[in-house]
MARSE-304705 format. One record per residue: z, x, y of N, C-alpha, C in turn; residue number from 1. Coordinates in nm, 2 decimals. Layout:
// MARSE-304705
{{Z, X, Y}, {Z, X, Y}, {Z, X, Y}, NUM}
...
// end
This chain:
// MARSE-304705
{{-0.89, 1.39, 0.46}, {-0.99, 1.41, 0.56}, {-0.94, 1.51, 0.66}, 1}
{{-1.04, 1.63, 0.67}, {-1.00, 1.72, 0.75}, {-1.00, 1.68, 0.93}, 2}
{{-0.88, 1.71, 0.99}, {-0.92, 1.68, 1.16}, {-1.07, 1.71, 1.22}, 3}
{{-1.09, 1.62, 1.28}, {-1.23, 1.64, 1.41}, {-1.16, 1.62, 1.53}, 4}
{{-1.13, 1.69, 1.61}, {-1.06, 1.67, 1.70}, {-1.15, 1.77, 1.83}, 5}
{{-1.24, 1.85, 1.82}, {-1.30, 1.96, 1.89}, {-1.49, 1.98, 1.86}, 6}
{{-1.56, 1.91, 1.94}, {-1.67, 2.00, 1.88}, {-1.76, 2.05, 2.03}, 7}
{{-1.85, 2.18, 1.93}, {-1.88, 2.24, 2.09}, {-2.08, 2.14, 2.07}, 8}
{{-2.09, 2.09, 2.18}, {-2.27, 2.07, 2.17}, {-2.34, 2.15, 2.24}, 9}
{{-2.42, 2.23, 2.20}, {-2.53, 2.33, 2.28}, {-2.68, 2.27, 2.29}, 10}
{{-2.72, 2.21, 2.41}, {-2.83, 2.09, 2.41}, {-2.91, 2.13, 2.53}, 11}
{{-2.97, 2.18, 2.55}, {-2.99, 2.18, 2.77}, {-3.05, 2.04, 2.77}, 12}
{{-3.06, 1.97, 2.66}, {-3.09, 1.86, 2.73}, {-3.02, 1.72, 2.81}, 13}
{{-2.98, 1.71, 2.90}, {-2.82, 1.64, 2.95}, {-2.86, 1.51, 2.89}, 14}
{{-2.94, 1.43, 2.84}, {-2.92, 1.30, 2.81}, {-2.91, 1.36, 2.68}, 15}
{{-2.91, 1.42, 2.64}, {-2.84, 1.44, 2.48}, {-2.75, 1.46, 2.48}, 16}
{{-2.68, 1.51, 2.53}, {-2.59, 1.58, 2.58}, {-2.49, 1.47, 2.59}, 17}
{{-2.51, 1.37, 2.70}, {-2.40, 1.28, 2.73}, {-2.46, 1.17, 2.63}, 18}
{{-2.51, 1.10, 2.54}, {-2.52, 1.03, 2.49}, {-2.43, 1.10, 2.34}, 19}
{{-2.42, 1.18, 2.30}, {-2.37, 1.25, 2.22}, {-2.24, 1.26, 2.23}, 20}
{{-2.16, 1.28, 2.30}, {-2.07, 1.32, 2.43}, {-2.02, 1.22, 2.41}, 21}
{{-2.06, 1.09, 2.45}, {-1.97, 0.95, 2.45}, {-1.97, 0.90, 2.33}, 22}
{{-2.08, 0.90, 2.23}, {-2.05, 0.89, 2.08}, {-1.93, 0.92, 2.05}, 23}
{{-1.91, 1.06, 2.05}, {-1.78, 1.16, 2.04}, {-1.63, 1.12, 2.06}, 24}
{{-1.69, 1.10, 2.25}, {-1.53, 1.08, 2.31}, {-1.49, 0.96, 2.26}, 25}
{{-1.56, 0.80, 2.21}, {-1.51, 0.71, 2.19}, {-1.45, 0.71, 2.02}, 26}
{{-1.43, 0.84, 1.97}, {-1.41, 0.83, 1.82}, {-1.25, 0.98, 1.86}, 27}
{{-1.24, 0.97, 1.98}, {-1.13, 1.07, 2.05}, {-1.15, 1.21, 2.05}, 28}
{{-1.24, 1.22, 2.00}, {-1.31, 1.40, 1.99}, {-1.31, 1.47, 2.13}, 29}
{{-1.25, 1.56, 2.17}, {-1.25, 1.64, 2.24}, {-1.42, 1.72, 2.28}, 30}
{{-1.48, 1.72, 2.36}, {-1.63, 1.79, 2.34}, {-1.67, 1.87, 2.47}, 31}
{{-1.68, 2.00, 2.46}, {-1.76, 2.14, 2.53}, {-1.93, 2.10, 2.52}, 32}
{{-1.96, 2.13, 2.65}, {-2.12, 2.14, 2.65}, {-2.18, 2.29, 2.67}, 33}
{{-2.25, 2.32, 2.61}, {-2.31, 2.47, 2.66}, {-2.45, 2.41, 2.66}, 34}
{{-2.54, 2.50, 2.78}, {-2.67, 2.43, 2.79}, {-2.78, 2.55, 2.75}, 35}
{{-2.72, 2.64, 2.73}, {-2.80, 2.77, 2.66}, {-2.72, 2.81, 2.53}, 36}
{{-2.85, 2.95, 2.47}, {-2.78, 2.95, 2.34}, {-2.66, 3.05, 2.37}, 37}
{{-2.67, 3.20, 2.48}, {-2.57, 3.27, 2.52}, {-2.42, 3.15, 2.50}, 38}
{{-2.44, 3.03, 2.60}, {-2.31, 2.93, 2.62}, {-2.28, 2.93, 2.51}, 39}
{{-2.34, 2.87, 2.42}, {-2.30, 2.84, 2.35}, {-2.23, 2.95, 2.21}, 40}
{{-2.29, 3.07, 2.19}, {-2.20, 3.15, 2.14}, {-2.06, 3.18, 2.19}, 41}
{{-2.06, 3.15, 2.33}, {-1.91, 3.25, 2.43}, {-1.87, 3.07, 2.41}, 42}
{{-1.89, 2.98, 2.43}, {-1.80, 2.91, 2.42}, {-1.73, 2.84, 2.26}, 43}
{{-1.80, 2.90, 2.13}, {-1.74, 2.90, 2.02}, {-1.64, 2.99, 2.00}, 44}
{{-1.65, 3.13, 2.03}, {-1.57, 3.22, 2.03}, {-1.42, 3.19, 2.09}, 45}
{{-1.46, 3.14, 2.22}, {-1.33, 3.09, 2.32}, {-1.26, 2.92, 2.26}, 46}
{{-1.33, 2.86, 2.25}, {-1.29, 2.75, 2.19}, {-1.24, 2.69, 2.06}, 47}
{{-1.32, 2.79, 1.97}, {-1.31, 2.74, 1.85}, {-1.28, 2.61, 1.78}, 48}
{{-1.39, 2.53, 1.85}, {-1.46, 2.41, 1.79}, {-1.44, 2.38, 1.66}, 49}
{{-1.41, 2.26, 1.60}, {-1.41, 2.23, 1.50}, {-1.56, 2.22, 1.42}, 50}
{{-1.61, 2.19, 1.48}, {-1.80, 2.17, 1.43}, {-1.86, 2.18, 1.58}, 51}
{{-1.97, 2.24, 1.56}, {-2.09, 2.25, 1.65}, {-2.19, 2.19, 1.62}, 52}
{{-2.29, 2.12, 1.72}, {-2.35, 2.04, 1.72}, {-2.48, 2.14, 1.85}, 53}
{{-2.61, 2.21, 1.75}, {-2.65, 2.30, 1.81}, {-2.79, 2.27, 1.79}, 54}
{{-2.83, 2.28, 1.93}, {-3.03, 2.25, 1.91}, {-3.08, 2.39, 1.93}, 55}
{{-3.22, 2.40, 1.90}, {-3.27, 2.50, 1.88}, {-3.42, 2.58, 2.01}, 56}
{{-3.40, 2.48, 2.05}, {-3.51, 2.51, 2.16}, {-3.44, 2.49, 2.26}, 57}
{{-3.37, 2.60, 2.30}, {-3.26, 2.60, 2.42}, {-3.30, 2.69, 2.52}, 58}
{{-3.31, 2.77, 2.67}, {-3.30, 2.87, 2.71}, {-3.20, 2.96, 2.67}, 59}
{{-3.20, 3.14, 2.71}, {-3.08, 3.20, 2.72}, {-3.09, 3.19, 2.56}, 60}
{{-3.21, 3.24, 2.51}, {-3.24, 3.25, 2.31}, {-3.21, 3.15, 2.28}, 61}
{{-3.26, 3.14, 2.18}, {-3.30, 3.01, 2.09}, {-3.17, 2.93, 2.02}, 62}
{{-3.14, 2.86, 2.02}, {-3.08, 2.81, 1.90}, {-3.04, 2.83, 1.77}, 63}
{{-3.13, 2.95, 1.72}, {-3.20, 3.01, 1.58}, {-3.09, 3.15, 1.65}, 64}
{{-3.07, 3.20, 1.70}, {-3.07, 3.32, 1.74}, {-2.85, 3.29, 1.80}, 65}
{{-2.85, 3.19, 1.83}, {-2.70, 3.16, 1.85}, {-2.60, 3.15, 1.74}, 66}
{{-2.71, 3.04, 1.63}, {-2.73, 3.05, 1.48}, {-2.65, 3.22, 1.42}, 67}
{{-2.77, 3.25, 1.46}, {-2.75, 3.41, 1.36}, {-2.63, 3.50, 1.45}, 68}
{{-2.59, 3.49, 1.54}, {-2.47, 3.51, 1.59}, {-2.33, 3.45, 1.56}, 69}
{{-2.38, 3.38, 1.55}, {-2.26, 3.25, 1.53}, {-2.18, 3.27, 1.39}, 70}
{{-2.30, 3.33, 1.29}, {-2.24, 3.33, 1.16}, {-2.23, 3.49, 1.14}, 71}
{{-2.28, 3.57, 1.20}, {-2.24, 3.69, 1.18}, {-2.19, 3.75, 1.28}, 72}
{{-2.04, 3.65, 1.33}, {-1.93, 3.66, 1.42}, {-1.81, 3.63, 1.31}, 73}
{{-1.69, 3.72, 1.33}, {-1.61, 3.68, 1.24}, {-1.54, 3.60, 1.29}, 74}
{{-1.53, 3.55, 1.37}, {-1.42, 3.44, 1.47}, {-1.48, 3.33, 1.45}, 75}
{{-1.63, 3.30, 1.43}, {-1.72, 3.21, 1.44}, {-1.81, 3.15, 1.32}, 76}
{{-1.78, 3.22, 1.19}, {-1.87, 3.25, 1.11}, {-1.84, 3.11, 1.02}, 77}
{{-1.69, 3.06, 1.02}, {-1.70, 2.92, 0.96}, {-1.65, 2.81, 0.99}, 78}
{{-1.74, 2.79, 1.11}, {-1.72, 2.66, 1.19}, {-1.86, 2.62, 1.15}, 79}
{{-1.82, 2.49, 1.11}, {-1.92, 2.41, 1.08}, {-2.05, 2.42, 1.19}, 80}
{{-2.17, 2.40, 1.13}, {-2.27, 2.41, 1.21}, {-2.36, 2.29, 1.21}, 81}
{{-2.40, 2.17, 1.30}, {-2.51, 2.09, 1.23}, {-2.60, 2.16, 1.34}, 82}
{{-2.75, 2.15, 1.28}, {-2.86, 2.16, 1.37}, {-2.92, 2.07, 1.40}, 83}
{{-2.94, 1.99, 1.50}, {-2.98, 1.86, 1.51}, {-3.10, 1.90, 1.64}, 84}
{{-3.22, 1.93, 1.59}, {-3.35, 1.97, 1.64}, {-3.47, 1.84, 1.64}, 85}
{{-3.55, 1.90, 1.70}, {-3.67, 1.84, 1.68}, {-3.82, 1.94, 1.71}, 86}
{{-3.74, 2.02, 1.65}, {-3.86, 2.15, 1.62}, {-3.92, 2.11, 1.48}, 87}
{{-4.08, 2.16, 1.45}, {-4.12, 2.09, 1.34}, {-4.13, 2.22, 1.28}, 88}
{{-4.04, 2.32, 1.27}, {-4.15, 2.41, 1.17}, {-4.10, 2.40, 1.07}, 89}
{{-4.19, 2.39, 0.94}, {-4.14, 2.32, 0.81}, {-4.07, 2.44, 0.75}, 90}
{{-4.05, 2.58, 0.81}, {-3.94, 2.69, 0.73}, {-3.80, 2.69, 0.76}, 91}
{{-3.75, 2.55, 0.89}, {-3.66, 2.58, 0.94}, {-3.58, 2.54, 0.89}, 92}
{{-3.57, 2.45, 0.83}, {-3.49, 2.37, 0.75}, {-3.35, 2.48, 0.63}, 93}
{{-3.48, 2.57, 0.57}, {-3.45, 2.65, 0.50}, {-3.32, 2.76, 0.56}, 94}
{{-3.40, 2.82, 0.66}, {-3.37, 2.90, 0.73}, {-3.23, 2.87, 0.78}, 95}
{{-3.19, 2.77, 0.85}, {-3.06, 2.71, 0.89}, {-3.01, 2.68, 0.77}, 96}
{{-2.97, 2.64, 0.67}, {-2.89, 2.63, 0.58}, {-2.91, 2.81, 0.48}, 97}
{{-2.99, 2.89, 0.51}, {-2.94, 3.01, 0.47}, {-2.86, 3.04, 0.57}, 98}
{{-2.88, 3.03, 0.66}, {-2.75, 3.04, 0.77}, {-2.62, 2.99, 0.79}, 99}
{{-2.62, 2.90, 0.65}, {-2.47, 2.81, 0.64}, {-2.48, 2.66, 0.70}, 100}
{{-2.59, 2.65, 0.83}, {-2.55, 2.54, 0.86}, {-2.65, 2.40, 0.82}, 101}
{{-2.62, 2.28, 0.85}, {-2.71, 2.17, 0.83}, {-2.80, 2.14, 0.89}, 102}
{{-2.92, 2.09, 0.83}, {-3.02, 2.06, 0.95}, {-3.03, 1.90, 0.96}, 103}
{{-3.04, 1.86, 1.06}, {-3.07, 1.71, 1.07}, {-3.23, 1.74, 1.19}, 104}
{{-3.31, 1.65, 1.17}, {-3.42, 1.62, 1.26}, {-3.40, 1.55, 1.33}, 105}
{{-3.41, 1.54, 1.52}, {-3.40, 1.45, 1.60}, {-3.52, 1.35, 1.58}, 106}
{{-3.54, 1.23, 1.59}, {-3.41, 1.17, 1.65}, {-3.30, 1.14, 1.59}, 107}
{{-3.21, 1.15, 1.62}, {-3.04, 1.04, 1.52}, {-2.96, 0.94, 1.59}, 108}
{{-2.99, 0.86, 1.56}, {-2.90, 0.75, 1.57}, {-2.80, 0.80, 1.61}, 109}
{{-2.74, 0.77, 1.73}, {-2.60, 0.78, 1.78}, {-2.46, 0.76, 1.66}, 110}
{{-2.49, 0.66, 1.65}, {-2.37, 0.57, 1.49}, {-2.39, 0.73, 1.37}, 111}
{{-2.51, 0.76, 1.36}, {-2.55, 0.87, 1.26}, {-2.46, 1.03, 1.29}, 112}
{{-2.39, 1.03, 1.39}, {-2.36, 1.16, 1.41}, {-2.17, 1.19, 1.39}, 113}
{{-2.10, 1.12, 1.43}, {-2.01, 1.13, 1.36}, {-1.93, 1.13, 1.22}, 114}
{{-2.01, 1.05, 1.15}, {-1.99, 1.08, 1.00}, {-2.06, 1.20, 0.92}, 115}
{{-2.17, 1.17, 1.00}, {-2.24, 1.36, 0.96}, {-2.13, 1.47, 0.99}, 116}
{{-2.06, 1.45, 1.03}, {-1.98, 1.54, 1.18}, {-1.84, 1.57, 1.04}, 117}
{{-1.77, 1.44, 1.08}, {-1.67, 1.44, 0.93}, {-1.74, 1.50, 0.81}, 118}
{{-1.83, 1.50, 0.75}, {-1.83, 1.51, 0.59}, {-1.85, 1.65, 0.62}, 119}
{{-1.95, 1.69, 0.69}, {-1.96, 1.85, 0.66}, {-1.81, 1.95, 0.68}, 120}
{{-1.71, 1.89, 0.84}, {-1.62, 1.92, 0.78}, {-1.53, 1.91, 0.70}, 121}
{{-1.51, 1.83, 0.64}, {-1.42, 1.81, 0.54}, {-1.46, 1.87, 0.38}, 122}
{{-1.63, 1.87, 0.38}, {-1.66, 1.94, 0.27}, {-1.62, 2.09, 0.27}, 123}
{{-1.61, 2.08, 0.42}, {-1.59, 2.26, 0.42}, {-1.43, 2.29, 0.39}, 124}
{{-1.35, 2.17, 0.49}, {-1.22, 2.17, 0.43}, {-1.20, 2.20, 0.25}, 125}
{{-1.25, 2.09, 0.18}, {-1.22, 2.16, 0.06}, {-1.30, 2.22, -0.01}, 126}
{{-1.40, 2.24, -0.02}, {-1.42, 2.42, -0.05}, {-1.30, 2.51, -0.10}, 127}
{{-1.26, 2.55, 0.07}, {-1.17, 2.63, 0.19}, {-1.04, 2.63, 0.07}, 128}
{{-1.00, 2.50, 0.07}, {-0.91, 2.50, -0.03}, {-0.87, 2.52, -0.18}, 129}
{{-1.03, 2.47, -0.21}, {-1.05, 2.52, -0.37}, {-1.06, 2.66, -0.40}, 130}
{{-1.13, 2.74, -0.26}, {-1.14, 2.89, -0.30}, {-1.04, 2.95, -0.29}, 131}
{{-0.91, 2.89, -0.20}, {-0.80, 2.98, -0.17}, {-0.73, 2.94, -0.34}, 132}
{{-0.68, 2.82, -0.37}, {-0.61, 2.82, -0.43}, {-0.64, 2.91, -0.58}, 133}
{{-0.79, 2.94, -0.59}, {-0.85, 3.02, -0.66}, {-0.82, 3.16, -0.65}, 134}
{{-0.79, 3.21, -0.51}, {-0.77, 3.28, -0.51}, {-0.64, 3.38, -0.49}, 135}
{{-0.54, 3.26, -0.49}, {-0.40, 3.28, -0.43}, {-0.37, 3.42, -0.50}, 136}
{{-0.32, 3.42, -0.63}, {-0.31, 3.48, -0.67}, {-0.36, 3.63, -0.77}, 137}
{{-0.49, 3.64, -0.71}, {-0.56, 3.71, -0.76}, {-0.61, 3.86, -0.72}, 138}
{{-0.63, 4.00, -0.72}, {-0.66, 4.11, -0.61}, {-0.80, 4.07, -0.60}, 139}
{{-0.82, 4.18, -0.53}, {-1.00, 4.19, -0.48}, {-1.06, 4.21, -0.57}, 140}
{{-1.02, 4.29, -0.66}, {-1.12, 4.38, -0.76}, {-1.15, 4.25, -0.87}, 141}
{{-1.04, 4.14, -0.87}, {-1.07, 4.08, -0.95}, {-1.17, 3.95, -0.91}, 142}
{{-1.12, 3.94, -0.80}, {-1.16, 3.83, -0.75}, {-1.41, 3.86, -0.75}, 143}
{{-1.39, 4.02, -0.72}, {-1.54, 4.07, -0.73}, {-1.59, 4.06, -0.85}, 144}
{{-1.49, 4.09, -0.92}, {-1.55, 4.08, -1.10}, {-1.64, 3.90, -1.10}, 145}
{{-1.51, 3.85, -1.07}, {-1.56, 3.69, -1.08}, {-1.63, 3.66, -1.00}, 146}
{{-1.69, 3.70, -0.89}, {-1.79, 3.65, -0.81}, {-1.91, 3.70, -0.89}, 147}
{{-1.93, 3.81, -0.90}, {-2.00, 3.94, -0.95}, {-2.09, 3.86, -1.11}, 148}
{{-2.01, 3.85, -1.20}, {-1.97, 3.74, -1.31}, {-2.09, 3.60, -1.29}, 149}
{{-2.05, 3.56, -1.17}, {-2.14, 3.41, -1.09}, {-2.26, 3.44, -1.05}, 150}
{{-2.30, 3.59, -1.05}, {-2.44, 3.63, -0.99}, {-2.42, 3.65, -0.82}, 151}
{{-2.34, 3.65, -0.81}, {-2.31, 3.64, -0.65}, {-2.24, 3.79, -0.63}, 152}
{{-2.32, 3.83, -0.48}, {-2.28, 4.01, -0.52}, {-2.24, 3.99, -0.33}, 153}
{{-2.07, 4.10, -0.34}, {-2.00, 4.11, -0.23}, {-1.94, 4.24, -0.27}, 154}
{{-1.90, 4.30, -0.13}, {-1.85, 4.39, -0.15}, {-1.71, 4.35, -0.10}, 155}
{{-1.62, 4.49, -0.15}, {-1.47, 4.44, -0.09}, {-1.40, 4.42, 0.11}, 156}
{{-1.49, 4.49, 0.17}, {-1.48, 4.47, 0.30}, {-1.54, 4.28, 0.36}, 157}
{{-1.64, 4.25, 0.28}, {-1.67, 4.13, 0.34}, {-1.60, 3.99, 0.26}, 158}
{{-1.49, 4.04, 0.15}, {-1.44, 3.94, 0.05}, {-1.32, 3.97, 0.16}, 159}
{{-1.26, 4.08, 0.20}, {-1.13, 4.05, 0.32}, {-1.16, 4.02, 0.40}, 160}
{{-1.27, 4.02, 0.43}, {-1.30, 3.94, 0.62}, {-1.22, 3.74, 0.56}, 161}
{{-1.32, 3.75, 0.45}, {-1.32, 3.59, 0.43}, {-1.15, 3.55, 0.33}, 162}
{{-1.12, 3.63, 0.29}, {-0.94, 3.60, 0.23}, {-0.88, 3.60, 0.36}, 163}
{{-0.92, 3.68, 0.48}, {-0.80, 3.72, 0.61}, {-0.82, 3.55, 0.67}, 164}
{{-0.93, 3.51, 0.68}, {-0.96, 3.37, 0.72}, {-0.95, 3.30, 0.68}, 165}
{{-0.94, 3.31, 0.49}, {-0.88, 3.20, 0.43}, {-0.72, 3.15, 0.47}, 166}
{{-0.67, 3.27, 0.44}, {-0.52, 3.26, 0.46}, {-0.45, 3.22, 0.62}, 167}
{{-0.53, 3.23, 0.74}, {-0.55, 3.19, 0.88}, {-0.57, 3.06, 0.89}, 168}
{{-0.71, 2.98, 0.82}, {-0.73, 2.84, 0.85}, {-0.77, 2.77, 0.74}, 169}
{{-0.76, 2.83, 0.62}, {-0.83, 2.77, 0.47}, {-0.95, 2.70, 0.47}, 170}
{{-1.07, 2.76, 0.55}, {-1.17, 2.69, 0.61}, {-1.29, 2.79, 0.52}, 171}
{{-1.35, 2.76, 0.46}, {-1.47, 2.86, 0.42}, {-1.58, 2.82, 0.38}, 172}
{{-1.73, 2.87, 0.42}, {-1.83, 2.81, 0.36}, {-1.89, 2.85, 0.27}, 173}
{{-1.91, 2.77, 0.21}, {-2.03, 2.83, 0.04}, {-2.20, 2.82, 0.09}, 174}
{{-2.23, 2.95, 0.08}, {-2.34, 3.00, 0.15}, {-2.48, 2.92, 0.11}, 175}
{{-2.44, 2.87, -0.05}, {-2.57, 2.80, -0.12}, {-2.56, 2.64, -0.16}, 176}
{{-2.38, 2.55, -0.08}, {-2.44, 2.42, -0.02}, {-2.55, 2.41, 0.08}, 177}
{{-2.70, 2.33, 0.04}, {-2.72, 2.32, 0.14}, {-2.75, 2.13, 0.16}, 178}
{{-2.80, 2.11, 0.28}, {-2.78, 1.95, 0.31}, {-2.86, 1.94, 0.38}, 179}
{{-2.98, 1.85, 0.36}, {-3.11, 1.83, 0.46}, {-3.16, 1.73, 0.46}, 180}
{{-3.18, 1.68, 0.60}, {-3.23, 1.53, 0.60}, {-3.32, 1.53, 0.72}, 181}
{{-3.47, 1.48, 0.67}, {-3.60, 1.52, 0.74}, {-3.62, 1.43, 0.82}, 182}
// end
């Protein structure tokens, strides 16, 4: 089981916030609040949170918009993401997990969010480690053939972003898990 020891929540709403928050701290999790989406990008960057815990109807851009930052940040891009909303548009679901991360619908059960919390990282943990060990010994050119091979098309600049991070934190996400619960 991969550590939970860090997550950031981006909510402006404070009884989510602290109801979430004490869930957390009684399971010993360490927990950042940002109450906008800006916070909440500067404080993943600075903290580097083990999983984020991010709503979508936030001031200071959207939640959707911290999202698309968040993952096309290379500091930030594979930290677990859950979305835990209560926005109803029936495309978002999609949208967030093209984005890498999970969607959950508010409301959740308090008891419901730490194990959600663990699995997605730990799924990401091994991944992280299936892809490295796949890739330990392998170059780029080959590693593209085999992606390439899979239908999956990278170039060699964005396959080193994700080896330099492999080899940093063995953390990585596979862009087409996705996990939705309405």
């Amino acid at each position: 089981m991969a550590p939970l020891t860090k997550v950031l929540i981006a909510d402006d709403d404070r009884v989510i916030v602290e109801m979430l928050t004490a869930v957390l701290r009684a399971k010993r999790v360490k927990v950042t609040a940002a109450a906008d989406a800006m916070q909440a990008v500067m404080f993943a960057i600075r903290e580097a949170p083990d999983a984020i815990v991010l709503d979508i109807g936030m001031p200071g851009g959207t939640g959707l918009t911290a999202l698309r930052k968040l993952h096309d940040n290379r500091k930030t891009a594979f930290i677990p993401v859950l979305v835990l909303t209560g926005a109803t548009d029936p495309t978002l679901p999609a949208t967030v997990a093209d984005l890498g991360a999970v969607f959950v619908r508010k409301p959740l059960r308090p008891a419901e969010l730490y194990p959600i919390l663990v699995d997605i990282v730990d799924r990401r943990a091994a991944l992280a480690e299936q892809v490295f060990e796949s890739v330990r010994n392998s170059s780029i050119e080959e590693i593209i053939t085999e992606l390439e091979g899979q239908g999956v098309t990278t170039t060699e600049v964005e396959l080193s972003v994700v080896l330099d991070h492999l080899a940093m934190t063995r953390r990585v996400l596979r862009k087409d898990e996705r996990w939705y619960v309405a």
